[in-house]
Structures are given as structure tokens and as C-alpha cells.
Residue, then its C-alpha position, 0 to 999 in steps of 0.5 A: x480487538x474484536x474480528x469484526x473490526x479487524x476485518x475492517x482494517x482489511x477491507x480498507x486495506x483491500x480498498x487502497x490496494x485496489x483504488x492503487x491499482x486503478x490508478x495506473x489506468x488513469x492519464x499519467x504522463x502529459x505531453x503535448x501530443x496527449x496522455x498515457x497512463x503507467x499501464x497503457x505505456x508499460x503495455x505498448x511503449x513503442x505504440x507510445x513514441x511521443x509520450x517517450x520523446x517527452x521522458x527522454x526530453x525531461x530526463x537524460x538518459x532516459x530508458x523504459x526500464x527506468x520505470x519497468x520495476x516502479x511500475x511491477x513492483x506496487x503492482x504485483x505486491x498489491x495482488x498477493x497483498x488482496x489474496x493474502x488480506x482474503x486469506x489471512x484478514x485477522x493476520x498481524x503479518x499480512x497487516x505488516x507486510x501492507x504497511x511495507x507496501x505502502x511504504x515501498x509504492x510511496x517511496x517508488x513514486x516519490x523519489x524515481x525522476x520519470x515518475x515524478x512527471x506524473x502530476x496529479x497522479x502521482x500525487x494520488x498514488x503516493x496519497x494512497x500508499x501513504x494511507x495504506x502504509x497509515x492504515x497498517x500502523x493503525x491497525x498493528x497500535x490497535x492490536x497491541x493495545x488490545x493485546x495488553x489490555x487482554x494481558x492485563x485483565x488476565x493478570x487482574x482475573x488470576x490475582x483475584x483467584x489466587x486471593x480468593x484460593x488464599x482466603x478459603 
């Protein structure tokens, strides 16, 4: 695979990580006394008492720190994760590690109960972390594949110049 279409895989890799980011600024919690986004409420939850009383109404026992780790997790590992694709672009680790990401922000959104009143943002952030968990398995089939294909041609060069020493 040449370097030019690796670092393809990684700016759209930085572009979902980024595009993730952007999405915990966005209305996320709807309640009837207005909206919060993940960002504005995890910043000043007690500024937010009415977009509280809507998650503790929603989900018994509710605390914020329910979604303190949901909402750091994806976050922080996305910052590394856009150093690391700066610094390391053309690395099958860093694509690795992108795909676990993706999984680890889809999984996060999907399955914790707060976070499943998200509505429509939610639904686009778990789209996001699957299209980024997609895009590291595309890059890494496409990397083995062209590792093979490189492996292969090197087994065809070496047989013919061992024909061709064979024949002289």
C-alpha cells in the first residue's frame, strides 16, 4: 500500500476523531426546561440542575459520575489517538488502537442508560465511532493484503534468479 493512501486512512481517522469531539458540544439532553450537551453539563453540572432532575427522573439512582468516565473516556483517547495518527500515520498499531477506540466510544454510547437519552446525538456519535472502528479494519485488511501481495512478488523475483542462476 503506497504512503499516500495510508495517509489517507489517517486523516479520515483524525477527521472522525475530531467530528467526535465536536459532538459532545452539541444539545445532547433534551428536557423540558431546554438542552445540555455532554460537554456543557460534565463543565458545570450543578449550573444544570434541570437537565439532572430529567436523568435522575429517567434513571433510578442516577449520579453524575455515571457518565463522568463515558464522557472522559472517548475524549481523552481521542487526543492521544490525533497525536499518535500525527506522529505515527503509516503505524498498524495506531490504526489498531483506532479501531479500539471506535469500539470502546460505540460500546460507551450504546449500552450506558444516561447516555441513551441522547436522541439524535447519540445516534451520531455512536455512527461516528463505528465509522471509525470500520475505517481501522479497512485500513489493516488493506495492509495485510498489500503485505502479501509484496511477500508474493518477492517469492516470484527470488524463484526466477534462482532459475536464471540454475540455467547458467
Amino acid at each position: 500500500m503506497t504512503s499516500k493512501r495510508m495517509s489517507v486512512f489517517a486523516i479520515v481517522m483524525a477527521v472522525l476523531v475530531i467530528c467526535s469531539m465536536a459532538l459532545q458540544f452539541v444539545p445532547y439532553f433534551r428536557y423540558d426546561g431546554g438542552s445540555v450537551s455532554l460537554a456543557g453539563y460534565m463543565a458545570f453540572p450543578l449550573e444544570n440542575k434541570d437537565a439532572t432532575a430529567y436523568l435522575v427522573s429517567q434513571n433510578e439512582g442516577f449520579v453524575t459520575n455515571d457518565i463522568v468516565a463515558e464522557f472522559f473516556t472517548p475524549l481523552i483517547g481521542g487526543i492521544i489517538l490525533l497525536i499518535l495518527l500525527y506522529r505515527y500515520r503509516e503505524n498498524m498499531i495506531v490504526m489498531g488502537l483506532s479501531g479500539a477506540w471506535g469500539l470502546s466510544g460505540m460500546l460507551i454510547f450504546a449500552l450506558n442508560s444516561s447516555l441513551r437519552l441522547g436522541g439524535g446525538a447519540r445516534i451520531a456519535n455512536i455512527a461516528v465511532f463505528t465509522a471509525a472502528a470500520a475505517v481501522s479494519a479497512a485500513y489493516l485488511i488493506a495492509r495485510i493484503q498489500s503485505r502479501r501481495h509484496s511477500d508474493r512478488l518477492a517469492e516470484n523475483h527470488k524463484g526466477k534468479e534462482e532459475l536464471a542462476a540454475q540455467h547458467s
